[in-house]
N, CA and C atoms of all chains as a GROMACS GRO file, in nm:
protein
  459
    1UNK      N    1 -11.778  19.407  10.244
    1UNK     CA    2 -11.834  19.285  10.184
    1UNK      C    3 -11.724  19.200  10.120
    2UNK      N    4 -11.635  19.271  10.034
    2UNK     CA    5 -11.516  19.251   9.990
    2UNK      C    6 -11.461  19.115  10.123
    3UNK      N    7 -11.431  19.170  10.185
    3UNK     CA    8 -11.295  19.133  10.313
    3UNK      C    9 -11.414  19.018  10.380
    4UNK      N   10 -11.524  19.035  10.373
    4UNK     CA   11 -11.598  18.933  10.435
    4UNK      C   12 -11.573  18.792  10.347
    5UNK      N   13 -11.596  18.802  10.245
    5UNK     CA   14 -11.590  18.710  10.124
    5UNK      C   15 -11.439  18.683  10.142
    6UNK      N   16 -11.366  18.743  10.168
    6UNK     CA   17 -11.267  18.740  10.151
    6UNK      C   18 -11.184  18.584  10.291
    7UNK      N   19 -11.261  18.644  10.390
    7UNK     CA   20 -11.243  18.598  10.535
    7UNK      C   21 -11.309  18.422  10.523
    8UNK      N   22 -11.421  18.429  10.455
    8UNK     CA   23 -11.548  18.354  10.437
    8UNK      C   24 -11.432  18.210  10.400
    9UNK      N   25 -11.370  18.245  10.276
    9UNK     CA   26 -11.341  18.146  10.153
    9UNK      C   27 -11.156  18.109  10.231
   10UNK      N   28 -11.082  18.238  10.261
   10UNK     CA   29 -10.928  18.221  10.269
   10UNK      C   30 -10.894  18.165  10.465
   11UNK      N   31 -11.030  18.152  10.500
   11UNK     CA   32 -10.989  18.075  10.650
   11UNK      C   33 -11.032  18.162  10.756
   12UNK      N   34 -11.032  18.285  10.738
   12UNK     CA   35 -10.998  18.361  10.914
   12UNK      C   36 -11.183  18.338  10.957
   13UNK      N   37 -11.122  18.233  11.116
   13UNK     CA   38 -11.288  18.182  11.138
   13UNK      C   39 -11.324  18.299  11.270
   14UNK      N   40 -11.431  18.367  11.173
   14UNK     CA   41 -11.516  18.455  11.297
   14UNK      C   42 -11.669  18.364  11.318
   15UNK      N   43 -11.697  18.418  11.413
   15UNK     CA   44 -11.804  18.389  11.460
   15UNK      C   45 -11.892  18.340  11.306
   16UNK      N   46 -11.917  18.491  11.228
   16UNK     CA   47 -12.029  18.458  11.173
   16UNK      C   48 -11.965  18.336  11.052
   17UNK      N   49 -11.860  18.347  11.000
   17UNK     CA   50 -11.809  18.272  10.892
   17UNK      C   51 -11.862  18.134  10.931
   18UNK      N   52 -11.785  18.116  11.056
   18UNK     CA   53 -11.802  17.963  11.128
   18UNK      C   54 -11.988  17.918  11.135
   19UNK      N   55 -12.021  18.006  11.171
   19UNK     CA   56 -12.174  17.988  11.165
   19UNK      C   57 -12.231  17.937  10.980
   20UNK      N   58 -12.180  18.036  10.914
   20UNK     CA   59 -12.246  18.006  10.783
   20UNK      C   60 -12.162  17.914  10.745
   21UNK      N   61 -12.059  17.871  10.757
   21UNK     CA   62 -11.988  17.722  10.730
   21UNK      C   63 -12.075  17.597  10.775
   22UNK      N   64 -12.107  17.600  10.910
   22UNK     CA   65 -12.191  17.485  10.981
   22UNK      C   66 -12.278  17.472  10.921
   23UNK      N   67 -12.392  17.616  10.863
   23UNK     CA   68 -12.532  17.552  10.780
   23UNK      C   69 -12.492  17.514  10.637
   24UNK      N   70 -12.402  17.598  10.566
   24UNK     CA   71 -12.349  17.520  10.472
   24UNK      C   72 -12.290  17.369  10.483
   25UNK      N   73 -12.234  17.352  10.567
   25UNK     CA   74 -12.185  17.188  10.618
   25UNK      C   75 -12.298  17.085  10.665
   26UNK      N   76 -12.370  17.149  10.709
   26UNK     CA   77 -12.483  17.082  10.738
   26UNK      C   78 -12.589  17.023  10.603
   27UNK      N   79 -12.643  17.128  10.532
   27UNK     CA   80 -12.707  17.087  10.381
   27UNK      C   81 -12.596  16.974  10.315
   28UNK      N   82 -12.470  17.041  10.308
   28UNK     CA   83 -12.366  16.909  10.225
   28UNK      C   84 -12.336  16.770  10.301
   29UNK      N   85 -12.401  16.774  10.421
   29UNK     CA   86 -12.387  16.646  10.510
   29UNK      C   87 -12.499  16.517  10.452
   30UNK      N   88 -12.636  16.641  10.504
   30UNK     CA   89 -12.774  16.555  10.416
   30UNK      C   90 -12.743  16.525  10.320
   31UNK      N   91 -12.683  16.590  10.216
   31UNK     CA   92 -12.665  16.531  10.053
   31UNK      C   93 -12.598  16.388  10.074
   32UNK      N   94 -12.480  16.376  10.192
   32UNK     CA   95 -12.412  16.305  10.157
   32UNK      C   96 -12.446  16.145  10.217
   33UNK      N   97 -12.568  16.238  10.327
   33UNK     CA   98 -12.619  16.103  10.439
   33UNK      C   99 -12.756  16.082  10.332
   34UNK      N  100 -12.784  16.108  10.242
   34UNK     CA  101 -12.922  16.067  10.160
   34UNK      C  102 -12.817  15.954  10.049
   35UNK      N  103 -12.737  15.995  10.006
   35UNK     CA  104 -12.669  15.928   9.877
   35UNK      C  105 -12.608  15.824   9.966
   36UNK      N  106 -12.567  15.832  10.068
   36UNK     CA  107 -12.546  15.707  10.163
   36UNK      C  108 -12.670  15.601  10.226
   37UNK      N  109 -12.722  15.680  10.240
   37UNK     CA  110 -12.900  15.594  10.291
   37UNK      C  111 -12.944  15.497  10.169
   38UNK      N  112 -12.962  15.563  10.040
   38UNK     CA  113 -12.959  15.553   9.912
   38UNK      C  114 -12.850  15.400   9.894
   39UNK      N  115 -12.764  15.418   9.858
   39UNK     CA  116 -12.666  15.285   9.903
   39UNK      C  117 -12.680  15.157   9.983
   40UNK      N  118 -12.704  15.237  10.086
   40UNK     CA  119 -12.706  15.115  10.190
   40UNK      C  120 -12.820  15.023  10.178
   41UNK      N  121 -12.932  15.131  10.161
   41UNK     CA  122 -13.089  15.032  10.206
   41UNK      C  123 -13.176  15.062  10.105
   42UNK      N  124 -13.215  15.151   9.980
   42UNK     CA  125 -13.270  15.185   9.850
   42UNK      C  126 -13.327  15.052   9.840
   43UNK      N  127 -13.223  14.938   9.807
   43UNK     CA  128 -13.302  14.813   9.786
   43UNK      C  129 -13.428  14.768   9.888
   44UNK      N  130 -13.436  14.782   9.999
   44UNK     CA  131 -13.502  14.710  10.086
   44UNK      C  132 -13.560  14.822  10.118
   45UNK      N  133 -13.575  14.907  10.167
   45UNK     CA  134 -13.698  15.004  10.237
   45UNK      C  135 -13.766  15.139  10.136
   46UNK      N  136 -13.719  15.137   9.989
   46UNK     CA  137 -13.732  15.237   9.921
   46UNK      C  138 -13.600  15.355   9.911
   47UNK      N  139 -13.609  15.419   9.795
   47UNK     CA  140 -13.464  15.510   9.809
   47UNK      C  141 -13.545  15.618   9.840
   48UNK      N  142 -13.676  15.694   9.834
   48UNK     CA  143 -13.715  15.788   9.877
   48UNK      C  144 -13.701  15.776  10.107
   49UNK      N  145 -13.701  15.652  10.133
   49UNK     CA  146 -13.748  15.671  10.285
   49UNK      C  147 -13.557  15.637  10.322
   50UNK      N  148 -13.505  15.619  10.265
   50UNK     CA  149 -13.343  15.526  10.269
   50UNK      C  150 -13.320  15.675  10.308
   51UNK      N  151 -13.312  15.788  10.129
   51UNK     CA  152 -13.266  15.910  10.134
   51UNK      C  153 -13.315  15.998  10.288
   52UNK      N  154 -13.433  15.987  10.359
   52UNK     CA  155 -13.481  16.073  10.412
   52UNK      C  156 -13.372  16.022  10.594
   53UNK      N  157 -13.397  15.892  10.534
   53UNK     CA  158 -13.324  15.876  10.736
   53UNK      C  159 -13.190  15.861  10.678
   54UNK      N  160 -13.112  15.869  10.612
   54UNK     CA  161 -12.972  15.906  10.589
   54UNK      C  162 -12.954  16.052  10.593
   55UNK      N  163 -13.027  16.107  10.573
   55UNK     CA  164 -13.034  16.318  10.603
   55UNK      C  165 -13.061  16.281  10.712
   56UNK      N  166 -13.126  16.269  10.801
   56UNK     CA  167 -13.184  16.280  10.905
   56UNK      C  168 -13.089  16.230  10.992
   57UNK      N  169 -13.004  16.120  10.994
   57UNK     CA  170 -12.878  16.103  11.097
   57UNK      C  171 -12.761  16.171  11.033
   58UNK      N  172 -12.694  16.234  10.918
   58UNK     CA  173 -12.612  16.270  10.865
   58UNK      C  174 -12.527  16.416  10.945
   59UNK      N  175 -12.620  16.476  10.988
   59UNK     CA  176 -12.599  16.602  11.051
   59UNK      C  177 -12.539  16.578  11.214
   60UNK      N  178 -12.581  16.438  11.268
   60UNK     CA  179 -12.554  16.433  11.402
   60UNK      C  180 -12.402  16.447  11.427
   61UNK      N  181 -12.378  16.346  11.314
   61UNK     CA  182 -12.231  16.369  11.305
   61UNK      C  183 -12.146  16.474  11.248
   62UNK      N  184 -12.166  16.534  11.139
   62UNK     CA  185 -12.093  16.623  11.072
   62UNK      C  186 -12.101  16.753  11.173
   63UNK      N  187 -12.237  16.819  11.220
   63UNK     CA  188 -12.228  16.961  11.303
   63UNK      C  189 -12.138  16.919  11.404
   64UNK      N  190 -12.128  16.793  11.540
   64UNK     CA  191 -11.991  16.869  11.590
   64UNK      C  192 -11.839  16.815  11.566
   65UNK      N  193 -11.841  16.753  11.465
   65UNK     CA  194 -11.711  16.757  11.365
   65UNK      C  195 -11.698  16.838  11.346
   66UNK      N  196 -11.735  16.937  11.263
   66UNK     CA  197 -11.719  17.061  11.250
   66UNK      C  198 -11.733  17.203  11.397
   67UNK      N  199 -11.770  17.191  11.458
   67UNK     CA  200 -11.780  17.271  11.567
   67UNK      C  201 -11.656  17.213  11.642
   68UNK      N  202 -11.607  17.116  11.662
   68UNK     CA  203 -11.475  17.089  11.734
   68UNK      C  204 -11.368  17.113  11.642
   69UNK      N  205 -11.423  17.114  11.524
   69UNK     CA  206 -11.259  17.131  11.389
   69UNK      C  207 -11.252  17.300  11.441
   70UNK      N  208 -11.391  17.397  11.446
   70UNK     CA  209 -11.333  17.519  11.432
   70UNK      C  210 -11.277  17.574  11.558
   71UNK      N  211 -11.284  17.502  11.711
   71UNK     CA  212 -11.203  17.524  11.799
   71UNK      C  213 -11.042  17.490  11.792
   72UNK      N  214 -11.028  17.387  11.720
   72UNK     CA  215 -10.917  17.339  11.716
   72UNK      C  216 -10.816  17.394  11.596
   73UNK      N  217 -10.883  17.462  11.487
   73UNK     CA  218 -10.844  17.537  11.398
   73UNK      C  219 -10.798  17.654  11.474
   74UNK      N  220 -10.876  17.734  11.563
   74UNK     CA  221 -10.823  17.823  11.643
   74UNK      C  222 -10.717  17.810  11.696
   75UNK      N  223 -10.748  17.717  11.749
   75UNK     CA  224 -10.647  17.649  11.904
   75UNK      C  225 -10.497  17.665  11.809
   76UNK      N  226 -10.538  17.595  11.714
   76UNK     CA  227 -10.385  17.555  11.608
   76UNK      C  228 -10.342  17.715  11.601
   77UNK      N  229 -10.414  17.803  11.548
   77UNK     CA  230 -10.342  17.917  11.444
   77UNK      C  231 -10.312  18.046  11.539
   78UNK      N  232 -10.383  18.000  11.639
   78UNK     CA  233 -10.321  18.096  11.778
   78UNK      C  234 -10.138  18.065  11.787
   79UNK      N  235 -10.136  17.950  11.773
   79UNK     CA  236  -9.923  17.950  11.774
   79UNK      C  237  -9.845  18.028  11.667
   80UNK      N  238 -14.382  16.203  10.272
   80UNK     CA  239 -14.247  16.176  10.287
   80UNK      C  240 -14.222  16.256  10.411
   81UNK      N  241 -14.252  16.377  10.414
   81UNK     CA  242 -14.222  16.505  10.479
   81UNK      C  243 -14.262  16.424  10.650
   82UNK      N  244 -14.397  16.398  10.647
   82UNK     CA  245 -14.452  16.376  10.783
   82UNK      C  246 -14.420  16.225  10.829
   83UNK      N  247 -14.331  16.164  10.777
   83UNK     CA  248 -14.270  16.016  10.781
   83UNK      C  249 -14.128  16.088  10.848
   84UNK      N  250 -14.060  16.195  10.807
   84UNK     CA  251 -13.955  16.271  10.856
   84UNK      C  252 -13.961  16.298  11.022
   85UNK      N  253 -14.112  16.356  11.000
   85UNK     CA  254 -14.094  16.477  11.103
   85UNK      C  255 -14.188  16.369  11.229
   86UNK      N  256 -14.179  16.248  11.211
   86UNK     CA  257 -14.246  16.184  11.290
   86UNK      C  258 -14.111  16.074  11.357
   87UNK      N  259 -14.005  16.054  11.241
   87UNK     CA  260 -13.910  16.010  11.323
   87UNK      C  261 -13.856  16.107  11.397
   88UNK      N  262 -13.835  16.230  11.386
   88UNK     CA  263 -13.775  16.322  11.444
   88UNK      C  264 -13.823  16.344  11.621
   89UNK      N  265 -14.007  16.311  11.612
   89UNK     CA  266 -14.073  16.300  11.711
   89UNK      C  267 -14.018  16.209  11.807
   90UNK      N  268 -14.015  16.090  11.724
   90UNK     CA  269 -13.974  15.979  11.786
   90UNK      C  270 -13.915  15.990  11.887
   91UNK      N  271 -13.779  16.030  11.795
   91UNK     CA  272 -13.645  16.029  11.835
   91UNK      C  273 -13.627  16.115  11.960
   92UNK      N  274 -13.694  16.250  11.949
   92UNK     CA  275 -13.655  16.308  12.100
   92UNK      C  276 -13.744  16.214  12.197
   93UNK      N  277 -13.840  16.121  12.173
   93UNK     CA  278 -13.927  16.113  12.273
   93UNK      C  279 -13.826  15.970  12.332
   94UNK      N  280 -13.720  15.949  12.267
   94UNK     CA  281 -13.632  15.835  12.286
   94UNK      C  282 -13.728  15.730  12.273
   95UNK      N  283 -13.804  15.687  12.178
   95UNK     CA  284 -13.830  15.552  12.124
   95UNK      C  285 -13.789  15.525  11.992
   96UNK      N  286 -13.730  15.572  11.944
   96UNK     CA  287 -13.658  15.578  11.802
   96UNK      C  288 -13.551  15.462  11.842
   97UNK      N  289 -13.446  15.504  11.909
   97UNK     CA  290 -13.372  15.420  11.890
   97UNK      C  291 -13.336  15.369  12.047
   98UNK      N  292 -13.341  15.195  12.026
   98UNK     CA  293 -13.376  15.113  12.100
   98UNK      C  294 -13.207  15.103  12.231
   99UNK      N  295 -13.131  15.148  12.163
   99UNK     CA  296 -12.972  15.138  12.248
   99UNK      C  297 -12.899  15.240  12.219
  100UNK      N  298 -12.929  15.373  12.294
  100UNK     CA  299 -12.850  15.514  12.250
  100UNK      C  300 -12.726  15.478  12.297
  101UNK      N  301 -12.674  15.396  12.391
  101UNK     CA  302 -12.546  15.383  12.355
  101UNK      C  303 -12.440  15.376  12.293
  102UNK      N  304 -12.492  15.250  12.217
  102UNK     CA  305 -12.480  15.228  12.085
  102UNK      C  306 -12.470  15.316  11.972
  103UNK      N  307 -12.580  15.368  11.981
  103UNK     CA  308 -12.604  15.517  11.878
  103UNK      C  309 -12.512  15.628  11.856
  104UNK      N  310 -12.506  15.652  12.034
  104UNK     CA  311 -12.362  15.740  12.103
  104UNK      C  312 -12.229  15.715  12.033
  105UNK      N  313 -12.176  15.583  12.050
  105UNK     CA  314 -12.050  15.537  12.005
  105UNK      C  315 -12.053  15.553  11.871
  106UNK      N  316 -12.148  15.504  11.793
  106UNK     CA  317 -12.103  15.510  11.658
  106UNK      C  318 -12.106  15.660  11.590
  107UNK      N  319 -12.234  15.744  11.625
  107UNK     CA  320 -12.207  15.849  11.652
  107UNK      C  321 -12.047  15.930  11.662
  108UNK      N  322 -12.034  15.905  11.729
  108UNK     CA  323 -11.878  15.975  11.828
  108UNK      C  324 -11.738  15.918  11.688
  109UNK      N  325 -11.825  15.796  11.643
  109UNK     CA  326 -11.733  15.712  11.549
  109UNK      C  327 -11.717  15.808  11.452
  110UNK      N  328 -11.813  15.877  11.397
  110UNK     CA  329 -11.833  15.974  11.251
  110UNK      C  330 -11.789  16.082  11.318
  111UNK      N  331 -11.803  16.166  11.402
  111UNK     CA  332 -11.761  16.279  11.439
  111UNK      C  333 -11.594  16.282  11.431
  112UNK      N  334 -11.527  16.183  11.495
  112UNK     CA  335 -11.441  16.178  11.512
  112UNK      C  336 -11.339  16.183  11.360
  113UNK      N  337 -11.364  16.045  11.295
  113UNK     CA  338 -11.330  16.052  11.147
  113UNK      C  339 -11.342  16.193  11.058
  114UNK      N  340 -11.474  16.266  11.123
  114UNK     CA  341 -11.493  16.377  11.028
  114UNK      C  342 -11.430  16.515  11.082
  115UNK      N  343 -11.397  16.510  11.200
  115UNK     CA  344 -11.305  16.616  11.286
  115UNK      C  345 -11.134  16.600  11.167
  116UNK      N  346 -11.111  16.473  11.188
  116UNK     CA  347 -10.960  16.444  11.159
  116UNK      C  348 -10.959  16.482  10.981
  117UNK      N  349 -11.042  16.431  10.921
  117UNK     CA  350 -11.038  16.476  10.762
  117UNK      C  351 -11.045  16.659  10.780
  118UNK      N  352 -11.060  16.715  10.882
  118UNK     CA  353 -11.138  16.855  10.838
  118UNK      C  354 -10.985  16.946  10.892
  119UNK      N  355 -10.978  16.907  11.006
  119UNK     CA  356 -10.864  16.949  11.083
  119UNK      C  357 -10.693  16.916  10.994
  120UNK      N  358 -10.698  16.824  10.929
  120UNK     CA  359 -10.580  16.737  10.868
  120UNK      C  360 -10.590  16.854  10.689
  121UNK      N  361 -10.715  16.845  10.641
  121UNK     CA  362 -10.712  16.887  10.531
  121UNK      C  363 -10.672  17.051  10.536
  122UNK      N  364 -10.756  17.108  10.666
  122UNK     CA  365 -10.735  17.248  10.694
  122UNK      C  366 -10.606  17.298  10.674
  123UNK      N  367 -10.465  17.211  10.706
  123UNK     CA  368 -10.350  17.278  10.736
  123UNK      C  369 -10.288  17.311  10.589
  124UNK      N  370 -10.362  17.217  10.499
  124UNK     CA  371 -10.294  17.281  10.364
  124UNK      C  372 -10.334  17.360  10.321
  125UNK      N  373 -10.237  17.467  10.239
  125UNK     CA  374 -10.291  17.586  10.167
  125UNK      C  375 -10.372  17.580  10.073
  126UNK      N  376 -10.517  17.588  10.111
  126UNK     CA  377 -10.615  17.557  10.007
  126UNK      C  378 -10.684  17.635  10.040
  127UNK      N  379 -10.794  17.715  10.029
  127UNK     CA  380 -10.928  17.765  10.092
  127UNK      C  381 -10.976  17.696  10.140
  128UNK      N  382 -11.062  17.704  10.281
  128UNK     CA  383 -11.122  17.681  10.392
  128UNK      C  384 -11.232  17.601  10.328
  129UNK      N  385 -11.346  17.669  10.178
  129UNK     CA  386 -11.422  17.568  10.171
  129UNK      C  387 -11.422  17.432  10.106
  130UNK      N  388 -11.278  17.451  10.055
  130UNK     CA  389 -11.276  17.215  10.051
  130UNK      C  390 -11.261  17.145  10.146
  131UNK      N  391 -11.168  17.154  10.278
  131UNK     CA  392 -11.201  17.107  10.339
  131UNK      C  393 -11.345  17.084  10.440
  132UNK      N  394 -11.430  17.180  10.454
  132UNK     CA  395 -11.554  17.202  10.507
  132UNK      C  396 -11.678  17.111  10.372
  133UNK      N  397 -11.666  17.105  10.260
  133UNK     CA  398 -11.726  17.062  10.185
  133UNK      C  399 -11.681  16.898  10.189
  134UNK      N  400 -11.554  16.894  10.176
  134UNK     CA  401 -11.497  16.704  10.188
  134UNK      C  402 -11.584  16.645  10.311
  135UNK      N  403 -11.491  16.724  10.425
  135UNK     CA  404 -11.555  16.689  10.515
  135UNK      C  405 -11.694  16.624  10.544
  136UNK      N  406 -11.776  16.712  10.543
  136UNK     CA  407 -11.892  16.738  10.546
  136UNK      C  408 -12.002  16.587  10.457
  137UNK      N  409 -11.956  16.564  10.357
  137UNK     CA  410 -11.986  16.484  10.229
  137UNK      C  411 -11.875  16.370  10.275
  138UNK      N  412 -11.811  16.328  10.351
  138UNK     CA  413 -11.742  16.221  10.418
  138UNK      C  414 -11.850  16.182  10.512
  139UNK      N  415 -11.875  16.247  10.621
  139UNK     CA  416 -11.948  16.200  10.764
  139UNK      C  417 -12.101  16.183  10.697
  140UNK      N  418 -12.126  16.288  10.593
  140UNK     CA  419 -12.256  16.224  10.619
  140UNK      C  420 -12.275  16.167  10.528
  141UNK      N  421 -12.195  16.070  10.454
  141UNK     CA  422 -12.193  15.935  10.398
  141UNK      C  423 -12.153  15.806  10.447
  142UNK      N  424 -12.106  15.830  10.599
  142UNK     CA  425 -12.051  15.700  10.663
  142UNK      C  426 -12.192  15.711  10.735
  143UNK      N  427 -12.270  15.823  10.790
  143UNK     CA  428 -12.314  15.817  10.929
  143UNK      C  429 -12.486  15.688  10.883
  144UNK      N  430 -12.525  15.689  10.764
  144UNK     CA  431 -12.582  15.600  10.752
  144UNK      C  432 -12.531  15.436  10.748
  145UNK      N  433 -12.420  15.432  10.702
  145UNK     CA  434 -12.315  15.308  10.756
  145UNK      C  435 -12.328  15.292  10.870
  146UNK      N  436 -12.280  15.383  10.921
  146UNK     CA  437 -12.246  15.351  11.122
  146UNK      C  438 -12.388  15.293  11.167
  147UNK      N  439 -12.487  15.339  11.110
  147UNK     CA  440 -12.603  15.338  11.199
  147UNK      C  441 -12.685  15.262  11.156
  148UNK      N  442 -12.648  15.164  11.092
  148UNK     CA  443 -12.734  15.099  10.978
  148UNK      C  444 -12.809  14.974  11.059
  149UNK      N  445 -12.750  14.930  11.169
  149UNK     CA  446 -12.841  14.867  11.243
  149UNK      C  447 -12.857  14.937  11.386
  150UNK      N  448 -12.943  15.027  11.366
  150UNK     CA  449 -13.003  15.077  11.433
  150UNK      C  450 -13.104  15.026  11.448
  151UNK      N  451 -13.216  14.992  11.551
  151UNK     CA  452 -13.318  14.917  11.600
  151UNK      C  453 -13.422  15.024  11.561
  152UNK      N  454 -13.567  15.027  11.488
  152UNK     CA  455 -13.653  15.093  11.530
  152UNK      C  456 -13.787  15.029  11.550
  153UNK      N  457 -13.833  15.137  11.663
  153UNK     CA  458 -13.929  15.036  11.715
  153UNK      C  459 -14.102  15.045  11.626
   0.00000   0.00000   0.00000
């Protein structure tokens, strides 16, 4: 458990790390696509419906940002 | 709120959500891209793995309502 935590936080991407990174990356995406929705359109369509379609496109982008960062993180640390 | 969610979500696979996925595509591809380079760029410094995954992350999905902000719905 140690060395998992360990693996989790100091980089070495296994399968499962990379996996619980993405759903973790994913929740911190919505936060960031609601507080952006929030911004943009709060005034005009409500900040409750702003927040909900700023989560709701936020993830399209961030999951394969992140799914191409952790190939390429590989790709890199293989040299 | 919930079923205002899960009805764009409907939408959206049924492709009437959004009126020019092209469009959608590119800008799309626009945030991925930006959020690849912050994640990949931040990764190489000696830091732990979760700031860059957290920056990241809280970057794209604060532009991706920008990018998409005129998005058409029908």
């Amino acid at each position: 458990m140690d060395e998992f935590l360990n693996n989790m936080v100091f980089g070495d991407i296994t399968l499962v790390t990379g996996l619980l990174w993405l759903l973790i990356a994913t929740v911190i995406s919505m936060v960031g696509g609601a507080i952006g929705g929030m911004i943009l359109a709060g005034k005009d369509i409500g900040y409750s419906f702003s927040a909900m379609l700023g989560a709701l496109f936020a993830p399209a982008g961030t999951i394969p940002a992140l799914i191409l960062g952790f190939f390429a993180l590989n790709f890199l640390s293989s040299f | 709120m919930l079923e205002l969610g899960w009805y764009s979500v409907k939408l959206f696979f049924k492709g009437k959500l959004i009126r020019d996925p092209l469009h959608f595509l590119q800008q799309t591809l626009i945030g991925i891209t930006v959020g690849l380079l912050i994640f990949v760029l931040l990764a190489q410094a000696a830091i732990p793995l979760c700031i860059p995954v957290t920056l990241s992350s809280l970057v794209t999905g604060l532009m991706m309502p920008f990018l998409l902000k005129d998005f058409k719905m029908k």
